[in-house]
LOMAR-124953 format. One record per residue (C-alpha): x, z, y; residue in one letter. Coordinates in steps of 0.05 Angstrom, whole numbers, plus 32768, in hexadecimal, padded with zeros to 4 digits. Layout:
XZYA...
! end
This chain:
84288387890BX844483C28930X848E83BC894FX849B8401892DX848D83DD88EEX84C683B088F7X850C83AB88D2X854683BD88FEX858783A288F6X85CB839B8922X85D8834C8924X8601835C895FX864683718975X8642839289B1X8687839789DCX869083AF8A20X86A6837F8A53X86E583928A75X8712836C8AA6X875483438A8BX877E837E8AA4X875683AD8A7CX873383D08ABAX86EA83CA8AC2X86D583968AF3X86C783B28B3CX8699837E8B40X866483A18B1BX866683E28B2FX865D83D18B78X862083E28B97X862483A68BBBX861B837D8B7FX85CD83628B8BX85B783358B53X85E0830C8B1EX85D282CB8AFFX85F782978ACEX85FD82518AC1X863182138AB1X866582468A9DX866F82778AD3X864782B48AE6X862B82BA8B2FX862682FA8B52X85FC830B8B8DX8610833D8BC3X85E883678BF6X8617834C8C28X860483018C19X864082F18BF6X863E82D18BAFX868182D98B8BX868782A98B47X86A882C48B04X86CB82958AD6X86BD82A58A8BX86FC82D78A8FX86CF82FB8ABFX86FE82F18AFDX86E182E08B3AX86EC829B8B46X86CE82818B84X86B182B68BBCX868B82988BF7X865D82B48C2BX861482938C14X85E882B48C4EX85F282D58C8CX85BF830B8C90X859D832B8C59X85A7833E8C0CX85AB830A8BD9X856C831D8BAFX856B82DF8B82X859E82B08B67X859582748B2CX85C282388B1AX85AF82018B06X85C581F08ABEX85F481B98AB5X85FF81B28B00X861F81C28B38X85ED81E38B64X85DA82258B71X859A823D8B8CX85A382888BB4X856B82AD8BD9X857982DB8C11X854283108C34X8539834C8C65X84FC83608C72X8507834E8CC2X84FF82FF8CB5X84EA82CE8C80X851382C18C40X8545828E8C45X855182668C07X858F82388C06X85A882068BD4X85ED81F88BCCX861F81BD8BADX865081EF8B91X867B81B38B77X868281998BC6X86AD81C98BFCX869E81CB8C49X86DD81B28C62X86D781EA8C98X86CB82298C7CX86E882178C34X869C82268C17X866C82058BEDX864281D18C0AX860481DE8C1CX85CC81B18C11X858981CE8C2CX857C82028C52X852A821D8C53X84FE825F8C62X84D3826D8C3BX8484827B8C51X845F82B68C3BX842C82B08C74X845682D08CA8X845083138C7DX849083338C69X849283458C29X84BB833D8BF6X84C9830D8BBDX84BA83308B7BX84BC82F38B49X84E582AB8B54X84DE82698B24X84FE82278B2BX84F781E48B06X854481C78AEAX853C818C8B2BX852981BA8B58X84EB818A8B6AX84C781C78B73X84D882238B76X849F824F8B76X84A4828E8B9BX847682D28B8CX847083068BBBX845C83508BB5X842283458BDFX840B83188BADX841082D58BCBX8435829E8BAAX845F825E8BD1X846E821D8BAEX84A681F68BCCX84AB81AE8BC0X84DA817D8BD9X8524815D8BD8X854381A38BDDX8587817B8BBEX858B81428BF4X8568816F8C29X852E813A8C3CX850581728C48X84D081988C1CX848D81B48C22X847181F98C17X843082178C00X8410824F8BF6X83ED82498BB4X83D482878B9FX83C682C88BBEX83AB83048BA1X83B183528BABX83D683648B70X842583598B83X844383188B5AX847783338B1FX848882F88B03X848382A78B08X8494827A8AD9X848B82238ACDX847B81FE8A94X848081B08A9BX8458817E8A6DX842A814D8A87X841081848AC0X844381AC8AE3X841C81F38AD1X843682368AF6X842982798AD0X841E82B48B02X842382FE8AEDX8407832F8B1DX840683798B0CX83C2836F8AF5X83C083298ADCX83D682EF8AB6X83C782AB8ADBX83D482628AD4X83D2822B8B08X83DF81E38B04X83FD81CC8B41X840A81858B29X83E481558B01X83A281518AE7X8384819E8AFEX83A681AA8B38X838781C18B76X835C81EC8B46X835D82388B4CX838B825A8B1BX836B82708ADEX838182B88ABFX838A82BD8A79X839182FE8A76X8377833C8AA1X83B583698A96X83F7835E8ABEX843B836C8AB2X847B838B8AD5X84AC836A8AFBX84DF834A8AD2X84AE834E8A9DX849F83058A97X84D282C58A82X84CA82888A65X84DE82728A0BX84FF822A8A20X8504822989D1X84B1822089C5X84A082198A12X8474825C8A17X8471828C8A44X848F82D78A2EX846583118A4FX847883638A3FX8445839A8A4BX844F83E08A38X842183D28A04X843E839289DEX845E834D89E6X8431831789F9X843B82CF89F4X841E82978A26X841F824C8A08X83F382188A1FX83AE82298A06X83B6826D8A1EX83C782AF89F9X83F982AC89BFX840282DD898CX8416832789A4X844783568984X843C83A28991X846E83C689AEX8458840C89D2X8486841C8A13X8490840C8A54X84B883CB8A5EX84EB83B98A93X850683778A87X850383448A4EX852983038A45X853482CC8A10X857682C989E3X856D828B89BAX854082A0897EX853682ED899CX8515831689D2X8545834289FAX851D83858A16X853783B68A46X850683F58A3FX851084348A6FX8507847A8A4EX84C284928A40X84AC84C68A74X847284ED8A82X845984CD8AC3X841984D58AE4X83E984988AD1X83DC848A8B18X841C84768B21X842B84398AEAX841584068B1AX8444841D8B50X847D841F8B20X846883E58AFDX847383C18B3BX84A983E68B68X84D984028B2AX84F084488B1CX8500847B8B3CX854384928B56X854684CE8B21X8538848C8AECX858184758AFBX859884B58AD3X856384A88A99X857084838A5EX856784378A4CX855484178A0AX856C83CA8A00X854E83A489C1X8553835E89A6X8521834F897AX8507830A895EX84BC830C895CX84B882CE8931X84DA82F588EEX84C783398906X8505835F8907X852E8385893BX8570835E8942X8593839C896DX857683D4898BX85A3840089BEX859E843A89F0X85C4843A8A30X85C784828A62X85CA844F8A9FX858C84208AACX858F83D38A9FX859883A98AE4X85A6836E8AC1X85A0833C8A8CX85C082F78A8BX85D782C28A53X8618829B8A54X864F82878A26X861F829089EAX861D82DA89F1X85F082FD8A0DX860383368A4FX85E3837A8A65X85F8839B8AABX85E783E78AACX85DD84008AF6X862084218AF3X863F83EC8AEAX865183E48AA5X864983948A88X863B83958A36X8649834F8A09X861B834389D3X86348316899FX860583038966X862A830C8927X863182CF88F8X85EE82BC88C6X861C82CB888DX862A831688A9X85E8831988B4X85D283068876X85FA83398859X85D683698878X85998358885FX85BF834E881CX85D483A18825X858783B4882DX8568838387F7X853F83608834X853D831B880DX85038308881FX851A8314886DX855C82EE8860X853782B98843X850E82A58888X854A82BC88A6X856E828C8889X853182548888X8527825C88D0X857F825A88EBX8573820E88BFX85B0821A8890X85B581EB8857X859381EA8816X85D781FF87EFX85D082418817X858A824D881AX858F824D87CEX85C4827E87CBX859782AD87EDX8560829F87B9X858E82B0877BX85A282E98798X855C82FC87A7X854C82E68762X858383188746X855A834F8773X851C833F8755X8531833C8708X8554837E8711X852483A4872AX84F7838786F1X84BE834D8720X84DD831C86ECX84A682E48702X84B082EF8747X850482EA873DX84F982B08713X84D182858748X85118295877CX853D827A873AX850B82408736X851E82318785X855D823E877EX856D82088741X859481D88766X85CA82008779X85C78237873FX85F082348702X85B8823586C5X85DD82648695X85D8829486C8X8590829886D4X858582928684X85B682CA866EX857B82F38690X854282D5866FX855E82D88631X853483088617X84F382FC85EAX84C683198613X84DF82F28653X84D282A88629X849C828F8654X84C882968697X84FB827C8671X84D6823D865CX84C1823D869CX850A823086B6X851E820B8680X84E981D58698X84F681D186DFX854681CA86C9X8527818686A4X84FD817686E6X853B81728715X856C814F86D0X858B817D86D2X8585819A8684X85BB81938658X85BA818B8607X85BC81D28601X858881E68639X855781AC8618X856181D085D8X8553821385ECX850E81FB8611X84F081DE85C5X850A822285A4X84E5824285DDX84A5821885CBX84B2821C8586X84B8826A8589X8478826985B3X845282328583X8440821685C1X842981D385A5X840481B985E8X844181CA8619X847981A985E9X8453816485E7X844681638633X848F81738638X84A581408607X846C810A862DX847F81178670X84BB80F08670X84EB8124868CX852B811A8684X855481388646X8579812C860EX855780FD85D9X857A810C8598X8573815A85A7X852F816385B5X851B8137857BX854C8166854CX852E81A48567X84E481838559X84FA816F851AX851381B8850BX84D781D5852AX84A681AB8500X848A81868541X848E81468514X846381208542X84858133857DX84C9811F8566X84AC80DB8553X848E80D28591X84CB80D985B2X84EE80B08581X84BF8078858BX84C1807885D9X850B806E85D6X8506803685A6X852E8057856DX8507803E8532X8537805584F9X8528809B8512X84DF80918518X84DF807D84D3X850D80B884BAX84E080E084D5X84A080C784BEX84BF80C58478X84EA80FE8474X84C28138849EX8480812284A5X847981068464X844780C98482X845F8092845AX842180688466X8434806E84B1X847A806384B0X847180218483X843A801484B9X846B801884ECX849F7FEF84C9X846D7FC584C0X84687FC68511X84B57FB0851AX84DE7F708524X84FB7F5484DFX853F7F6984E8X85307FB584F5X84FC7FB284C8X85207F968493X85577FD784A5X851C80098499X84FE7FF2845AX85477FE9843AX855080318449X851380508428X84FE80198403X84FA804883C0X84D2807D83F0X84A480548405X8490802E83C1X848A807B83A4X8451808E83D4X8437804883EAX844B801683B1X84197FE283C6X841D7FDB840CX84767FE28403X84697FA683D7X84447F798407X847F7F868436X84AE7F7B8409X84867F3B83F7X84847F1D843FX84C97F2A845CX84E67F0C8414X84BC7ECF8417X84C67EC38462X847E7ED7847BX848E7F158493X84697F2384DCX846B7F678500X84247F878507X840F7F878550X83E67FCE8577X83957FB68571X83787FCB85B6X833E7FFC85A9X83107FF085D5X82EE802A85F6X82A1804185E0X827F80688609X825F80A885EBX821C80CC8607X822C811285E3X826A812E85E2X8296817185E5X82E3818685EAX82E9815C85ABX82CC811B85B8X82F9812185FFX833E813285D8X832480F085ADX831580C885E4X835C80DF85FEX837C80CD85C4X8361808B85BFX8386807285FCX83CD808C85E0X83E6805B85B8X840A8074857EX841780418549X842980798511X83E680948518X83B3808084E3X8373808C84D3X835880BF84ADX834880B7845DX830080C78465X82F080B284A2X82A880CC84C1X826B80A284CBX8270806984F6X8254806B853DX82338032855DX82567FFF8573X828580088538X82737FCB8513X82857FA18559X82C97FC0855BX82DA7FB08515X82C57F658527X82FA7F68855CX83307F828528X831F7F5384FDX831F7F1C8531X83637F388544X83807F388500X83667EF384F9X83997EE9853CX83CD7F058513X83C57EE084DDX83C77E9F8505X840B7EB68523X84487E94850CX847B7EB884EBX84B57ED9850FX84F97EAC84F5X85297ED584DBX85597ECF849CX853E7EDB8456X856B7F10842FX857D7EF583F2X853F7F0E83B7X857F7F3F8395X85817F6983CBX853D7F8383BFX85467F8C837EX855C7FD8837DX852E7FEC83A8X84F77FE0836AX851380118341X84E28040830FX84AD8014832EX84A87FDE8306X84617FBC831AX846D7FBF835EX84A77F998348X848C7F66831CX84587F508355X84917F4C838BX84AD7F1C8356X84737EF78348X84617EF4838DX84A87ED483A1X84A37EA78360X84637E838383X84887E6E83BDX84A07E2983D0X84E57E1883D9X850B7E5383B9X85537E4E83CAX85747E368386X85A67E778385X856A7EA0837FX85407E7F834EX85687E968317X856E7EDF832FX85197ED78335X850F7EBA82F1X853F7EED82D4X85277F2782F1X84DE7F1882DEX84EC7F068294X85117F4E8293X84D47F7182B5X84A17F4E8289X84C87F628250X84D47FB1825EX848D7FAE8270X847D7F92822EX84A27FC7820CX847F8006822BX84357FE0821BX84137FD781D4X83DF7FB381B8X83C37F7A81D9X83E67F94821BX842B7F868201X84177F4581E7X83FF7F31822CX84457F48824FX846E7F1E8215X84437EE38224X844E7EDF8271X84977EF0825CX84947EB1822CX84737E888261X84A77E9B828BX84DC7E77825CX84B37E438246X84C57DFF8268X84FB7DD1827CX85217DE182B5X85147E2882B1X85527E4982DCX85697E7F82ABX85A67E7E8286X85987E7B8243X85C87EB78231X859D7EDC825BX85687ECE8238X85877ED781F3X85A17F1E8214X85647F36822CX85347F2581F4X85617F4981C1X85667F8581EDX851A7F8281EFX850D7F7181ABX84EA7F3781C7X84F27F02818DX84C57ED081AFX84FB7EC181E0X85347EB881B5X85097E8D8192X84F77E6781CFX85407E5281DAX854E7E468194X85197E148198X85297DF781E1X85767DF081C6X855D7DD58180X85707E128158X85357E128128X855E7E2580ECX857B7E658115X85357E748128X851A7E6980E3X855F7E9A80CDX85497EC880FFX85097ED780D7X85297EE4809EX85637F0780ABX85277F3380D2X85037F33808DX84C47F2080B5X84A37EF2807AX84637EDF80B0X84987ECB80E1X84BC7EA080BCX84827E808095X84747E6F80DDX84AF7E4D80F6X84B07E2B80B4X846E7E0780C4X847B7DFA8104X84C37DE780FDX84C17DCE80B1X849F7D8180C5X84E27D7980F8X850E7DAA80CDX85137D99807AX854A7DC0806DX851B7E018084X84F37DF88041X85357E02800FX854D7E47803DX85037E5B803DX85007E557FECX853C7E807FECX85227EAD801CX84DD7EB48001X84FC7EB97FBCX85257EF37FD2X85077F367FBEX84C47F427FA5X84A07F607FEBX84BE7F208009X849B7EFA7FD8X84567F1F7FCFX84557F148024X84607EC98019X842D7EBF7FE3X840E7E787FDDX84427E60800DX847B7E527FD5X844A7E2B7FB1X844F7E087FF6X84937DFD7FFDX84A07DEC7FBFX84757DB37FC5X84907D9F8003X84D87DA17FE3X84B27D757FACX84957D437FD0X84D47D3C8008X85047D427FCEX852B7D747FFBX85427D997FBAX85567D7B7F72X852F7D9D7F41X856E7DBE7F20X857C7DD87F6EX85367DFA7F6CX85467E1E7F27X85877E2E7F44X856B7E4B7F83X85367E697F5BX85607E907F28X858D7EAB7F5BX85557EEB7F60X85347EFF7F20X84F37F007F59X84D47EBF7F44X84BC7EB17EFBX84AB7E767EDBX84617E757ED5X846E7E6B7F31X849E7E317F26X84757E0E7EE6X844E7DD67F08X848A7DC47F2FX84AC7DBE7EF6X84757D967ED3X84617D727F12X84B17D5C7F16X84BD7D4F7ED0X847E7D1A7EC7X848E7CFC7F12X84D97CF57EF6X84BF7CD47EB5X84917CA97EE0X84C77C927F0CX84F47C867ECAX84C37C5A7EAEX84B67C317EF0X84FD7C307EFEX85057C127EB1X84CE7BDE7EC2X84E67BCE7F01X852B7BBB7EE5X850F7B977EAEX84E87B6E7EE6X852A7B5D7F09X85587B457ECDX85187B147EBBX85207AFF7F03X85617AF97F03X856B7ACE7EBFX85347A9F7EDEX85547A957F1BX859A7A887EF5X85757A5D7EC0X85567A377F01X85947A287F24X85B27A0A7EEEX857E79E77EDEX858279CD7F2BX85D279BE7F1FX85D079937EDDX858C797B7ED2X8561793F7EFCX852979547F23X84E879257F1EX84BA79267F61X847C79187F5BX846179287FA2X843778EE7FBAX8426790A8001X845479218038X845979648039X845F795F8089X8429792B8098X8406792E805EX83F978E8805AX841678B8801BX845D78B8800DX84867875801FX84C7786B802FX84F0787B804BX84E678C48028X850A79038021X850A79307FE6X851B79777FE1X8533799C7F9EX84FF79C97FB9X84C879957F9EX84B479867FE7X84AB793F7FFFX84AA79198043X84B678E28069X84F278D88083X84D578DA80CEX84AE791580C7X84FA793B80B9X8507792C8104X8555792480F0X8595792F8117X85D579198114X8604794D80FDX85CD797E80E4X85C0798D809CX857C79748086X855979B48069X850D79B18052X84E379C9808EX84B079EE8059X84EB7A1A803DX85127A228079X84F57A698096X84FA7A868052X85417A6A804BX85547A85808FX85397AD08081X85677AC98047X85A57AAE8063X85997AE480A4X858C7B1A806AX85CF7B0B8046X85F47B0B8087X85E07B4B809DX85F17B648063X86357B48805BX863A7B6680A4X86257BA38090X865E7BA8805EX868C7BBE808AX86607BEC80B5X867C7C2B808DX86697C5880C6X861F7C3980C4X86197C508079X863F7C978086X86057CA280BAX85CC7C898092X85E57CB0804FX85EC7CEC807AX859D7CEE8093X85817CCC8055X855E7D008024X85707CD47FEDX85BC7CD57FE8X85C07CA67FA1X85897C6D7FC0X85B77C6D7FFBX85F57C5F7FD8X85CC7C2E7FABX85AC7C087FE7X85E47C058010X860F7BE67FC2X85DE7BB47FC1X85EC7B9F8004X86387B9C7FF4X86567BD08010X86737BE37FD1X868E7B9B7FCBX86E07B8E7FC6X86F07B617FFEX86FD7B127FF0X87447AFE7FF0X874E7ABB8014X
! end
């Protein structure tokens, strides 16, 4: 790149240097003033007349002494950070005298500084003089280049004077313009003749060897220094600027002109170019070498700082006097003109100078400026905004938005998005948006503007690797904006990852509409939160997916609940495949516990049949796995959630009605419930179907123990119409007369002729209300047909009803006419006459009885009894005596009696009967006062009159004996 080409800039304020009284320093504009040098805070000036005079900062000379006796004082240096100065005197008459002083130690003579060596230097005994002069910082060793081209290296103690050695190292025919060292692990010497650029190594590995020229073009004197900042080796021509490092040439920077001295200024190259003039050809090498000529001193000067690194011209100046000298203290940088004039350069602040680079929209510039002077990252991004505002104004809106991008850290968002905010800027502003999330720092509202971004965009792919990369952002917004956007499976990713089931769920249910998967993944949770879930869209759920809802339902309420667990699916690998079989392969290793599988899924591939195995096997595992413990809700608590779904319902109840050890509270809500359900079942079926529902409802109730309250039961079965039931209790309570009353007061004839048969046996009194009933009105009695006949004949036979009763009953209705009731009448009038006329007999039979029993007894009292037994009725052997006789006509001896004293002799033959009798007439003179006994025994005795007559007989009617 061409010099010419380069920006040029004033980073400098440029003052002139003037004494403290105002007046311009004498100093300088002598012509006695030979060279000038500084170092550790002073500035050293040379004379003609060997005296070097020493200016404090104030530029006031501080120190004068007289440094050599004869000659001019051509070259001066300090040594950095020390006391000791270096001067070297020379007239062409003798050899050049260089001296080393200790300016920090006086000669107690002369007042002076001490000085500590003292040495000629060689040049062959040919007097020339010294064009070019380089020192290392220790002063272990000074080259020396001459104008005949010959170059002396001095080595030795110069600072404790113990002597030093001097050789001529090189020699050529070009005159030496400049020398210069580098140190490193070989001390290396660069030469520059007016023809040449050399290198020698005069210590260390190489030395001894001839110098080696890296480059067959030359310089000027003064043309040469040495960048302590990167160690290489600076070299003008009129052509360019060269640099030297240690593998030779460096990179070049053209610059057309004759040069007259360069230097280094921290981070820039300080030129001094004379005026362009039209000289002969044949004489550059002379003036190369020897300078201008005297009409030059009236000819103008150009001075330029530039820093080759950037590529810009830091200041750039013309002076009518020539340049003598350039030297660098105090931070500034100094220029002496010939007549005597001394110029300050002070290098403005990087904030001014950033501000001029601000002023010309040089961004870019301020940017490496800005990289390269190491400020910190708060300011570096300030230059990137502002570079970023450049860019977006003039319309590069990618370009500003990658400075933006840099510039996040320290840039506040709404700024940078206010630009963007336009539709047709969306992808830089998504592009923003996600770095903000990269570096946290995204807010609620930036996180929502990113999905609205995506959303706007439909950008499906880039809003789930947003949502999967993890970055950081506000949960409950971007699963709202999904939600809004329709990115269902997005915002349930999300929700998912962050462990908030009840929004997974809500989701699922509400947006997506996937019941199947968001009972799956309730299915998937711990009781407690899944207990939460199903509560909440219990009704939902049974709508779309009654059966599966159910099971759930099932196990958490009978305490087998267990949460699903992820199957592994085992990779498979597949020969053929495209961008379809890769997303599928993708997808397979995302687990996503939602996702199902699809309805009609496509042929099996091989291997399929093995992976189902190792579902199977692994749903065996889960089978085996104990149940989580948790609390069972109470069965009520489910109950509303069963609403307009009746089935589902009646199995949850079933299935909970087949469990063991069903707290007691609950069994009666169970039982309840059920018997409801079967009924309103019942009541929406016909036919058969109905029958079937009122028969699991009456096998419901049909037991002991059952746990329903029997108003319940009485409740429900009316509200149902369910007569079954109400005659279920009537009959587990005994109520078979309501149940029979039911019937009729129903006017169901069939009914009741069926509760009379099945309660009649237990029930008699059902046969005299069923004659009423069926006797009632004439449909009543058409339905009943043979079935009076029936009772009637029970009433008959169980005398349940006196004849004149029946008639009664009968002619209550003019429904029942004679020709029905005229066998009974028959069959009851010749039974009646039947029983008259054995009743007649019978009493005839007892009177006869009676009078021979009366007649016998007195017969017994007032007649003699003859005995005629000849055996013993005992022994049975012949009668002697001693013998007993009985009235009875029984005979025996008296020792087969086997008497007692005390004991009344009775007849052993008679005694048994006698003893029935006597145990007989006790009981019932007993009896006779048992009135409760005979109120109890008249009251369930179908014949009221034979009561009263047995119970006369016995003596119950009998006035009490007075005593």
């Amino acid at each position: 790149m061409a010099l010419t080409s380069w920006k040029v800039f004033n980073f400098f304020d440029v003052s002139d240097v003037k004494t403290s009284d105002g007046e311009r320093s004498s100093i300088f504009d002598s012509n006695d003033l030979s060279c000038v040098c500084s170092g550790s805070d002073n500035l050293f000036i040379g004379s003609n007349n060997g005296h070097v005079r020493i200016l404090s900062q104030a530029f006031k000379v501080v120190r004068t002494f007289k440094a050599h006796d004869t000659g001019s004082i051509t070259h001066i240096k300090q040594v950095e950070g020390t006391a000791l100065l270096v001067t070297i005197s020379e007239d062409l008459s003798n050899e050049p005298v260089l001296k080393v002083w200790a300016l920090d130690k006086t000669e107690k003579k002369t007042g002076a500084p001490k000085c500590l060596s003292t040495l000629g230097i060689h040049n062959g005994r040919k007097q020339f003089p010294i064009s070019a002069f380089a020192t290392l910082e220790n002063l272990s060793q000074l080259a020396v280049g001459f104008a005949n081209g010959a170059v002396t290296v001095i080595r030795g103690d110069l600072i404790h004077d113990r002597g030093a050695k001097q050789r001529t190292v090189f020699e050529s025919e070009e005159p030496i313009t400049g020398v210069e060292f580098r140190e490193g692990p070989n001390t290396t010497l660069y030469l520059a003749t007016t023809g040449r650029i050399l290198t020698l190594t005069i210590t260390g590995k190489g030395q001894g060897q001839p110098a080696k020229v890296l480059e067959d073009t030359g310089c000027g004197v003064g043309c040469m220094t040495f960048d302590e900042a990167n160690g290489d080796i600076v070299v003008v021509r009129d052509d360019a600027i060269h640099y030297y490092g240690v593998n030779g040439r460096g990179p070049s920077f053209a610059y057309e002109g004759p040069k007259q001295l360069v230097n280094i200024f921290g981070d820039y190259v300080a030129l001094v170019s004379p005026p362009k003039t039209a000289t002969p050809t044949n004489t550059n090498g002379l003036r190369r070498f020897g300078g201008n000529r005297p009409d030059d001193l009236f000819n103008t000067s150009t001075f330029t700082l530039l820093d080759t690194d950037l590529k810009f011209i830091a200041h750039t100046e013309t002076f009518l006097s020539q340049v003598k000298a350039i030297f660098i203290e105090w931070g500034d940088l100094f220029l002496l003109t010939l007549n005597g004039k001394l110029f300050r350069y002070h290098e403005k602040t990087l904030q001014q100078k950033l501000e001029i680079l601000y002023q010309r929209d040089l961004y870019v510039l301020a940017i490496n400026f800005a990289q390269k002077a190491g400020i910190d990252t708060t300011q570096r991004n300030v230059i990137l905004r502002k570079y970023g505002d450049y860019l977006h104004k003039k319309g590069d809106y990618d370009t500003a938005m990658q400075q933006y991008l840099k510039a996040i850290d320290n840039t506040e968002p709404s700024q940078v998005i206010r630009k963007f905010l336009d539709s047709q800027r969306i992808n830089n502003l998504i592009e923003y948006l996600e770095e903000l999330h990269d570096h946290a720092k995204a807010t609620v509202d930036h996180t929502t503007l990113l999905l609205n971004c995506y959303a706007k965009l439909k950008d499906t792919e880039k809003l789930e690797t947003f949502i999967k990369s993890g970055t950081n952002f506000d949960l409950e917004t971007a699963i709202s904006m999904c939600r809004q956007g329709g990115y269902y499976d997005q915002a349930v990713f999300l929700a998912k990852k962050n462990q908030e089931h009840e929004l997974v769920v809500d989701i699922l249910i509400e947006d997506s509409k996937k019941y199947e998967d968001a009972l799956d993944y309730i299915w998937r949770l711990e009781p407690e939160m899944a207990y939460l879930n199903l509560m909440n869209y219990a009704r939902v759920l049974l709508e779309h997916c009654p059966d599966h809802t159910t099971q759930v339902f099932i196990d958490y309420y009978t305490g087998e609940y267990r949460p699903k667990k992820d199957v592994p699916i085992p990779t498979i690998p597949i020969s053929q495949g495209g961008a379809s079989n890769a997303v599928s392969n993708l997808t397979s290793f995302i687990p996503l516990p939602y996702r199902q599988t699809s309805t009609n899924p496509s042929p099996a591939p091989v291997g399929s049949q093995k992976l189902a195995l190792q579902e199977g096997e692994t749903a065996g595992a889960d089978a085996a796995q104990l149940p989580p413990e948790y609390d069972v809700p109470k069965l009520r608590t489910a109950f509303s959630s069963f609403v307009d779904h009746p089935d589902n319902f009646i199995t949850f109840l079933e299935a909970c009605l087949k469990q063991e050890n069903i707290v007691k509270s609950d069994m009666g809500d169970l039982y309840t419930t059920l018997f409801e359900m079967y009924l309103e079942t019942a009541n929406t079926k016909k036919g058969e179907e109905k029958e079937n529902w009122e028969a699991k409802a009456k096998s419901l109730i049909d037991g002991k123990d059952i746990p329903i309250d029997t108003s319940n039961v009485l409740l429900l079965s009316h509200l149902s119409n369910f007569r079954d039931g109400t005659i279920l209790v009537r009959e587990q309570q005994g109520l078979r007369f309501d149940i029979f009353r039911s019937y009729t007061s129903a006017k169901d004839t069939a009914g009741a002729i069926k509760a009379l048969r099945k309660y009649g046996p237990e029930e008699p009194q059902l046969y005299p209300a069923a004659l009423a009933y069926f006797t009632s009105s004439p449909k009543i009695l058409e339905e009943a047909g043979d079935e009076l006949d029936v009772v009637l004949k029970k009433i008959d036979q169980d005398g349940l009803m006196a004849p004149l009763q029946v008639i009664q009953t009968l002619s209550t209705n003019a429904v029942a006419t004679m020709g029905m009731v005229k066998k009974y009448l028959s069959d009851t009038i010749e039974r009646e006459r039947k029983e008259i006329s054995s009743n007649r007999k019978l009493t005839e039979s007892y009177r006869t009885e009676t009078e021979f029993k009366r007649k016998e007894m007195d017969d017994l009292g007032n007649k003699p009894a003859v005995f005629q037994t000849r055996r013993c009725c005992q022994c049975g052997r012949s009668l002697d005596l001693p013998t007993v006789h009985f009235l009875c006509q029984h005979s025996f001896h008296q020792s087969c009696l086997n008497e007692s004293d005390g004991q009344e002799v009775e007849c052993p033959r008679c005694a048994a009967q006698n003893n029935t009798i006597r145990a007989f007439r006790k009981a019932q003179e007993d009896s006779a006062d048992r009135h409760d006994m005979f109120q109890d025994t008249l009251q369930r005795s179908r014949d009221k009159f034979g009561t009263i007559s047995e119970f006369f007989g016995r003596g119950v009617m009998t006035a009490p004996k007075m005593e």
